[in-house]
C-alpha positions in Angstrom: 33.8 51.8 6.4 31.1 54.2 8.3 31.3 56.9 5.9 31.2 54.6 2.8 27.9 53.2 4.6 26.3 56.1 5.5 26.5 56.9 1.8 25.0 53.9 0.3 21.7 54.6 2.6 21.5 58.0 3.1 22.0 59.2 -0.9 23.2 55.4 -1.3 24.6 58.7 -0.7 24.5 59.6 -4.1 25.1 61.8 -2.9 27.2 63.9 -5.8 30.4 68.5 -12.8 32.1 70.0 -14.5 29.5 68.1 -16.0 29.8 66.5 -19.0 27.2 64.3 -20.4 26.5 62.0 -23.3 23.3 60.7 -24.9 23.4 57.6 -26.3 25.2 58.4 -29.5 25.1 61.8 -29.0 28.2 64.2 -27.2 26.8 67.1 -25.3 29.0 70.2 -24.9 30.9 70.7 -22.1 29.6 73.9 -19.8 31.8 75.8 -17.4 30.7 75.1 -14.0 27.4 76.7 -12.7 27.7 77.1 -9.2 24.1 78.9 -9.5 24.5 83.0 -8.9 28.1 84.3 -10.0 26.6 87.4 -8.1 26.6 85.1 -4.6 29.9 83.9 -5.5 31.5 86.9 -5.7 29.8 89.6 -3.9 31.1 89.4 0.5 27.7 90.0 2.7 28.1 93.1 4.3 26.3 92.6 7.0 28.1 89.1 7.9 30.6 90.8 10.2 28.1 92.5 11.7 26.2 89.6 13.0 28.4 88.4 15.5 28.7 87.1 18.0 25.4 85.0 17.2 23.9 81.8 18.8 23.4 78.8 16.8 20.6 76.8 18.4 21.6 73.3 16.9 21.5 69.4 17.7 23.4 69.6 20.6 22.2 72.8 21.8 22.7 76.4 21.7 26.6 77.6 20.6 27.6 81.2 20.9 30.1 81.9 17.7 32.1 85.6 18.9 33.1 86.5 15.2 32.8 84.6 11.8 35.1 81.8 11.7 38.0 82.0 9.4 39.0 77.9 9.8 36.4 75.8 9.5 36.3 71.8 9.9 33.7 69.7 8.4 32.9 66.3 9.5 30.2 65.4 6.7 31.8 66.7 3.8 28.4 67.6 1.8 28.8 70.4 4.3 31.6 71.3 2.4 29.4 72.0 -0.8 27.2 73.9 0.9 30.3 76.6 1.6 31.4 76.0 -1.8 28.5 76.9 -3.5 28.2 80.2 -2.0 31.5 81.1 -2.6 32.7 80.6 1.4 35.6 77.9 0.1 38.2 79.9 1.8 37.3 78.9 5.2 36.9 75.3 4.7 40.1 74.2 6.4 39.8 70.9 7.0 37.1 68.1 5.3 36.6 64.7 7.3 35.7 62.6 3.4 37.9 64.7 1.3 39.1 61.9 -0.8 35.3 61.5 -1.9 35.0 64.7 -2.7 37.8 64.2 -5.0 35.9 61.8 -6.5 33.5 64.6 -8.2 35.2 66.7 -10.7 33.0 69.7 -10.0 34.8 70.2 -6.5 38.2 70.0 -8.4 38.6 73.8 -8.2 38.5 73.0 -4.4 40.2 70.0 -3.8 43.1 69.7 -6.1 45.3 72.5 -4.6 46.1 70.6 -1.2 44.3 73.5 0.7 42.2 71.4 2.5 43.7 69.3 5.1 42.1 65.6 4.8 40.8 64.6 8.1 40.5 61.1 7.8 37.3 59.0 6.0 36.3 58.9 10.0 37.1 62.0 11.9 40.7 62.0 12.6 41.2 63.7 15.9 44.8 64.5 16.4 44.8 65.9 12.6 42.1 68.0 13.8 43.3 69.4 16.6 46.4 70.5 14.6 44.1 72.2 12.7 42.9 73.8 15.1 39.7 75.2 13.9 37.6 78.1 15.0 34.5 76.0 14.5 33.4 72.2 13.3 30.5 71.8 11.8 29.1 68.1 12.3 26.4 65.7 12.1 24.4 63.3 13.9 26.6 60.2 12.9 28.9 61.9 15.4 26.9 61.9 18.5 29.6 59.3 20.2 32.7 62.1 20.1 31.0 65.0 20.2 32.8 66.0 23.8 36.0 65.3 22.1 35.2 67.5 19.2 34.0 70.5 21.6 37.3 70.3 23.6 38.8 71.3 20.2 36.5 73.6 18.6 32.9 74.9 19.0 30.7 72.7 17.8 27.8 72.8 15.5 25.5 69.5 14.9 23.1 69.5 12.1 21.7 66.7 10.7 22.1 65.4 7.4 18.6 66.0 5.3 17.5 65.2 2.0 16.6 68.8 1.5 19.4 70.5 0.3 18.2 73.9 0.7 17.4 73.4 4.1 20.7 72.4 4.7 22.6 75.0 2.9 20.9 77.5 5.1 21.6 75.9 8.6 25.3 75.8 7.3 25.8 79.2 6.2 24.4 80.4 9.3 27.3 79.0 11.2 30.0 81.7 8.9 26.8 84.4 8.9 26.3 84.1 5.5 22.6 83.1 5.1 22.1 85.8 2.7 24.5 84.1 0.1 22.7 80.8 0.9 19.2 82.8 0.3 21.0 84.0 -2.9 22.0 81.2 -4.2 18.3 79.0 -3.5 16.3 82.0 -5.5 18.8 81.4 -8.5 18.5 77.7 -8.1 14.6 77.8 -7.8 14.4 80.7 -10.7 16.8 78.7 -13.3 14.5 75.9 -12.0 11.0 77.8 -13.2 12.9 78.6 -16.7 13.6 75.3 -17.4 10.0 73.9 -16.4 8.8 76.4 -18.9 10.4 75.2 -21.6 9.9 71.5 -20.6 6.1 72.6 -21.8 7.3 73.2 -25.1 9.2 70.5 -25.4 7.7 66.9 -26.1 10.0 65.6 -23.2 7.6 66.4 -19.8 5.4 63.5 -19.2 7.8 60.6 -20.3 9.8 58.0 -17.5 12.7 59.3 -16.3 15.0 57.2 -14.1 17.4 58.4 -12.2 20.6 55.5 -11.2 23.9 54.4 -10.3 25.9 51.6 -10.7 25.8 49.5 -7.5 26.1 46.1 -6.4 25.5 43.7 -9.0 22.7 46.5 -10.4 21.9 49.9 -9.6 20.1 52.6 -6.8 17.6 54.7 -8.1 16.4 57.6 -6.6 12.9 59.0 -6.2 12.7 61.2 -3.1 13.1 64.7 -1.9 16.0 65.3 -3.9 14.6 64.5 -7.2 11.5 66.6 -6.9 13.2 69.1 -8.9 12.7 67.0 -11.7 9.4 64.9 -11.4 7.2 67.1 -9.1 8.8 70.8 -11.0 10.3 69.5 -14.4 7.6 67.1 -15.1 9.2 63.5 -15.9 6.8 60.8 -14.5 7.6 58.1 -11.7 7.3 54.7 -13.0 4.9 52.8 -11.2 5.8 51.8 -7.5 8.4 54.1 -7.5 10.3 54.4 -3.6 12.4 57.4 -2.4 15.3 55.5 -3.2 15.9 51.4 -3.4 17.9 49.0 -5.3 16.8 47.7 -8.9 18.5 44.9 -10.9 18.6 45.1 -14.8 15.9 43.0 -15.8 13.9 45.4 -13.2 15.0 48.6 -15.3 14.0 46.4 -18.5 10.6 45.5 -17.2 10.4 49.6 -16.7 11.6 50.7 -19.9 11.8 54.1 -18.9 11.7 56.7 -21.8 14.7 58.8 -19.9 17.8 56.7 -18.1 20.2 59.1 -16.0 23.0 57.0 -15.1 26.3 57.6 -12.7 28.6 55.1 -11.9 29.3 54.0 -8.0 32.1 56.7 -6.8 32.9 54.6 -3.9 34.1 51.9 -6.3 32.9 48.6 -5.1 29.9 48.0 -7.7 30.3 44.7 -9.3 29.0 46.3 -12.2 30.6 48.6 -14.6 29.4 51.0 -16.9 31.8 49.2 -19.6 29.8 46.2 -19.6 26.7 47.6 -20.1 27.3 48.8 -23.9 27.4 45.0 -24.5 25.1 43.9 -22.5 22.1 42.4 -25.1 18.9 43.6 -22.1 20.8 47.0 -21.6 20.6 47.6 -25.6 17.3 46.7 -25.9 15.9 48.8 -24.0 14.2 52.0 -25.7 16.1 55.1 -23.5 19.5 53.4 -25.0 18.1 53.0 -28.6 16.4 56.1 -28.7 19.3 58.2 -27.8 17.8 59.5 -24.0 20.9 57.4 -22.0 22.4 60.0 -20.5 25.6 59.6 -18.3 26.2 61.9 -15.3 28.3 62.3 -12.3 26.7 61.4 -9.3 26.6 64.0 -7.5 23.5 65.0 -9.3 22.1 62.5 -7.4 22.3 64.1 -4.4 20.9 66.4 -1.8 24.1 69.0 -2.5 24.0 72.5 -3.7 26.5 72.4 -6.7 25.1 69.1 -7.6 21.3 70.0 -8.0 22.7 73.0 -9.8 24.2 70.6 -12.3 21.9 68.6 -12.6 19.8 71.6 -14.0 23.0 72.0 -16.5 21.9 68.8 -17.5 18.4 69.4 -18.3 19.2 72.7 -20.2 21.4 70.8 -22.4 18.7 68.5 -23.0 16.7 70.5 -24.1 19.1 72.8 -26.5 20.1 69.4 -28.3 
């Protein structure tokens, strides 16, 4: 499947709680969801409305958008976190990879109603054109019916990026709602500051962190732009040799011996290894983040370069550090 593809390189997509975590012998307390600034989420721009009609210079070109779009269609469904985060949810009509973002429980507040119309885990063009959208946002991976997807809608192209912030901002800008997306970064990067402050104080900054999922017959880790947050701002060190992202077996995580595992299981479902048959697993229990209570299990949208997910991953960290 393309989408299911896309994910495995691009996050290996994570790419993505109502997060609750557990240390190894430890139960952290659940959290409401942080979406970062209840201010972005609930306060309306007021200066949205008035900037329309705009031009979006984008992948494809330059698009001319009359008034803010009330039905939007997303082809890469992280899109759809971007709009969630900053409180936009309302016009998401439509999510090409809904059922993976079912997958996450911090999009439940989205998903579970049946507002949003699946389109398909490949863009389903008769569903869309019911739809019928004001706008579709889109990425690069759908270069080859782009035509198609202008004859329905205006269409906006922006590539996928590991920066999430980045993103966020190119998204908003399509709805005219870059100063929720502004809003919402300063949060993220001031919660962000906080938290590095107390890692100081805190014994934890300076040990190995890994961050993983299940996969294959092993795991992807992740080392890239998406987890600077929490090596380059946090402080957890890189093991040595560390990659942006790559596949690692077991005995490779055991020859590590990080001091910090962060662990999600595959959403997509086809890892040939569980989380279940790790807790019996004699290399897995041996190894000194599991017997030192620092295994910590998370959804994977953490992983990810998503907006709600980088926030709680910060939820993460916080509770961490109040054990």
């Amino acid at each position: 499947m393309r989408m299911c593809q896309n994910i495995a390189v691009l996050f290996a997509i994570l790419l993505l709680v109502s997060l609750p975590i557990s240390g190894c012998g430890n139960a952290a307390a659940d959290r409401e969801p942080t979406t970062g600034s209840a201010v972005a989420q609930q306060q309306t721009s007021s200066s949205s409305s008035a900037a329309f009609p705009k031009t979006i210079t984008h992948a494809k070109g330059e698009t001319v958008i009359d008034a803010k779009p009330r039905k939007v269609a997303i082809t890469y469904f992280p899109y759809a976190d971007h709009l969630f985060a900053i409180g936009e949810q309302d016009v998401v009509a439509g999510v090409v990879g809904l059922s993976y973002l079912r997958n996450f429980p911090v999009y439940d507040p989205f998903t579970k109603d049946g507002r949003i119309a699946d389109l398909g885990d490949q863009a389903n063009l008769e569903k869309m054109l019911e739809l019928a959208p004001d706008v579709i946002i889109a990425w690069e991976q759908d270069e080859e019916i782009y035509d198609e997807l202008a004859k329905i809608a205006k269409t906006i192209v922006i590539p996928q990026s590991e920066n999430w912030q980045e993103t966020i901002t190119k998204v908003a800008a399509v709805i005219g709602e870059e100063a929720k997306a502004a809003q919402y970064i300063a949060d993220y990067n001031a919660r962000l500051q906080t938290l590095a402050e107390k890692m100081d104080d805190s014994g934890i900054k300076g040990k190995t962190a890994i961050f993983m999922m299940t996969w294959g017959k092993g795991f992807n880790y992740y080392g890239g732009v998406r987890m600077e947050p929490y090596y380059e701002k946090l402080g957890f060190r890189k093991f040595a040799g560390m990659k942006d992202w790559s596949e690692i077996s077991l005995e490779g995580v055991s020859a590590i011996n990080p001091d910090y595992i962060f662990l999600g299981e595959d959403f997509t479902g086809t890892a040939e290894l569980a989380l279940s048959e790790l807790a019996s697993n004699p290399v897995w229990n041996s190894l000194q983040a599991v017997k030192n209570g620092n295994l910590y299990i998370v959804d994977t949208e953490v992983f990810g370069p998503l907006a709600m997910g980088q926030s709680k991953g910060l939820d993460v960290i916080e509770q961490i550090l109040n054990r």
